[in-house]
Structures are given as C-alpha cells and as structure tokens.
Phi, psi and omega in degrees: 000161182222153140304056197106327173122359195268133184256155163208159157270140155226157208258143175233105166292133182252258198261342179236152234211146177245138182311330166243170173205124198171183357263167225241095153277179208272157168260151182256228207214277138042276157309312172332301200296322164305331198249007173298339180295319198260352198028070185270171152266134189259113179236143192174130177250114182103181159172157203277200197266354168260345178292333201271339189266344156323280209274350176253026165261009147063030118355323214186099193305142186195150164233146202228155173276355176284356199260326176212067173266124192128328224229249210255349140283107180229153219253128164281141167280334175268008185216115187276136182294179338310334153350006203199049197256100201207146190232171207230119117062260164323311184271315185323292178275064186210279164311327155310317195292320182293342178262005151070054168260161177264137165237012178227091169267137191258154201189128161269109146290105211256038176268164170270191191188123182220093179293041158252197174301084174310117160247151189158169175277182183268150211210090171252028185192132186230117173245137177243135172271132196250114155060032183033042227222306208214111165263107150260160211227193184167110183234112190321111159300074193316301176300000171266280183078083178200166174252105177312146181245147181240180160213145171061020207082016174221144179265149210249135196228121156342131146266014166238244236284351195019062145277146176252158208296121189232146181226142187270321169245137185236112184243122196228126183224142179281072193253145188284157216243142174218112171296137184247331183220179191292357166256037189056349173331130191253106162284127169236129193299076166257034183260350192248348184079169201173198194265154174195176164237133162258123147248148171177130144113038175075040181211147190234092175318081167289145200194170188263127191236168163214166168283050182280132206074355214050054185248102180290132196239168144273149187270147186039022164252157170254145159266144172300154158334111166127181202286153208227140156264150114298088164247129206242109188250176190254337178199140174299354194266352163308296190275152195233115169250135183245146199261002149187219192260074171305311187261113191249000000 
C-alpha cells in the first residue's frame, strides 16, 4: 500500500524470524486492520493520530518505539531517522512475554497451497505505479522460479544479508483508497473485497479476493509454497505486466 506516493510495508512473521527487524515506522490505521487477521503482536514506532488511539485502546498487543526509543528501539548509526529504527528478535518477545502478551499465537490460515499447473499468461516483469511517483517491480527468475522485487530499478535487498527480496506469489488486489485529512492519510476499504491478480510461477491470473477473518484470500485459487507479497493498490490500472523483461 502507499501513502504519499510512499510505499509501505507490514511485514507479517509466522513461523521464521530474522535476528532484527527494521527499520520500523509509525503506524496507520490501515495496518491495524491488516493485522487484526492474524492476532498478532504489533510493532511500530510511531503512529498516526487515529492509529495512536488504536493501539493504546489495548485493541491490539502492541509495542511501539515511541515508548522505548533508545532501548529495545535502538538507532543504527550508519543510517539517518526516522530511516534507521531496529528491535533485535529476541529482546522484542522477551519484553512482550514480560508484559503478559502472548507470543505463540495459533492463527487459522484459509489460503489453499498447490505445486500445480498454475494457468494464466505470462507475466516475467510486474511494474505497479504509486501516483506515478513511486515503482514497485518484480521480476521474474526462471531458474528460481520466484520473482525478484526491485523498487525504482534497484533489486530491494536485506540489509544485514544483502540478499534480494524473492516472492514465490505476488497477490495484487484492488480495495478503494479515500484521503481523510490534510496530511494525505488513507482509509482503505478492505472489508468488501474486490478484482485482483495472482501471480506465481512466472504467469499471471485475474482473480476475486475477499476479506475472510480480516484476512485478504484469493477466491477459488491456490498458492504456491513459500513466501506471498500483498500490494494493495486504488486501481488494478495502476499495474503494467510484461510478457518479458521489456522495461529496463
């Protein structure tokens, strides 16, 4: 989803974990809401003014950095803020557990999961436009058979492993995007569901999403094994698909 022309992320961990995780921005309402499906624990240093009454209305367990900036938010030095905000794993459920969060939460996942003959075109190159501002991109690997994600033309990379970011489903779904105040802030409609694309295995699907659990599913579709991206855009005309690696 984007902001501004800004894109962001939340990152949902299930079962494997990276020793750190960051850096970590203020949260939005938006997010809330994605991440109420999972009954999660909630991390975010900052947050906007309707998201900040969200997370202290004990809504939703959560530890924000505005609360421990310093501490268990601790400032990369090789990197300029708000940009550089990062919590280490471990001391992260370690301060939850002390604070009487649960941190091994069981979560009903409706996706189906399929290695089978995915149909659909072919799709080696995915540019999504944020406002014609901001590219996120995804480029097919054959000998992988995953899709790199780039942003602006650069492959988006870990930054302690500098490894690039591989998605086995690229699920791009359309929910209506509405500005509520003068700081460009976005309510976005994920409750009714709506057109979207499955991508995976270097083909490309139109297909039906839905809200089940405050979960985005695809409807009658399967995923492949391994890890799924979600871009959540205001209109599928937003996205361009190439039947190869045209735009260089």
């Amino acid at each position: 989803m984007s902001e501004a022309s800004i894109t962001r992320f939340v990152a949902v961990y299930q079962s494997e974990y990276p020793e750190r995780i960051g850096p970590i921005r203020s949260a939005r309402e938006a997010f809330i809401d994605v991440a109420l499906g999972y009954d999660p624990l909630f991390i975010a240093h900052g947050f906007s003014p309707g998201a900040e009454d969200r997370l202290y209305s004990q809504e939703i367990d959560q530890l924000n950095g505005m609360d421990y900036d310093g501490t268990l938010f601790a400032r990369d030095s090789e990197r300029v803020a708000p940009h550089n905000s990062f919590v280490r794993v471990d001391e992260l459920l370690t301060t939850a557990s002390d604070h009487g969060m649960n941190t091994e939460m069981t979560v009903d996942i409706p996706f189906s999961f399929a290695e089978d003959n995915f149909q659909g075109e072919v799709a080696e190159q995915i540019v999504v436009s944020y406002q014609d501002a901001n590219y996120a991109e995804y480029r097919f690997n054959e000998n992988e058979d995953v899709y790199v994600r780039y942003n602006n033309g650069e492959p988006l990379v870990d930054g302690d492993t500098l490894d690039a970011y591989e998605v086995d489903n690229l699920l791009i779904v359309e929910a209506p995007h509405a500005v509520i105040d003068d700081a460009g802030r976005r309510h976005i409609d994920f409750l009714n569901g709506g057109d979207g694309l499955l991508i995976r295995n270097g083909k490309s699907q139109e297909i039906q999403w839905k809200n089940e659990n405050n979960q985005i599913v695809p409807v009658d579709e399967s995923l492949a094994l391994g890890n799924t991206w979600v871009n959540i855009v205001p209109s599928l005309q937003s996205v361009t698909i190439y039947s190869d690696l045209e735009r260089e």
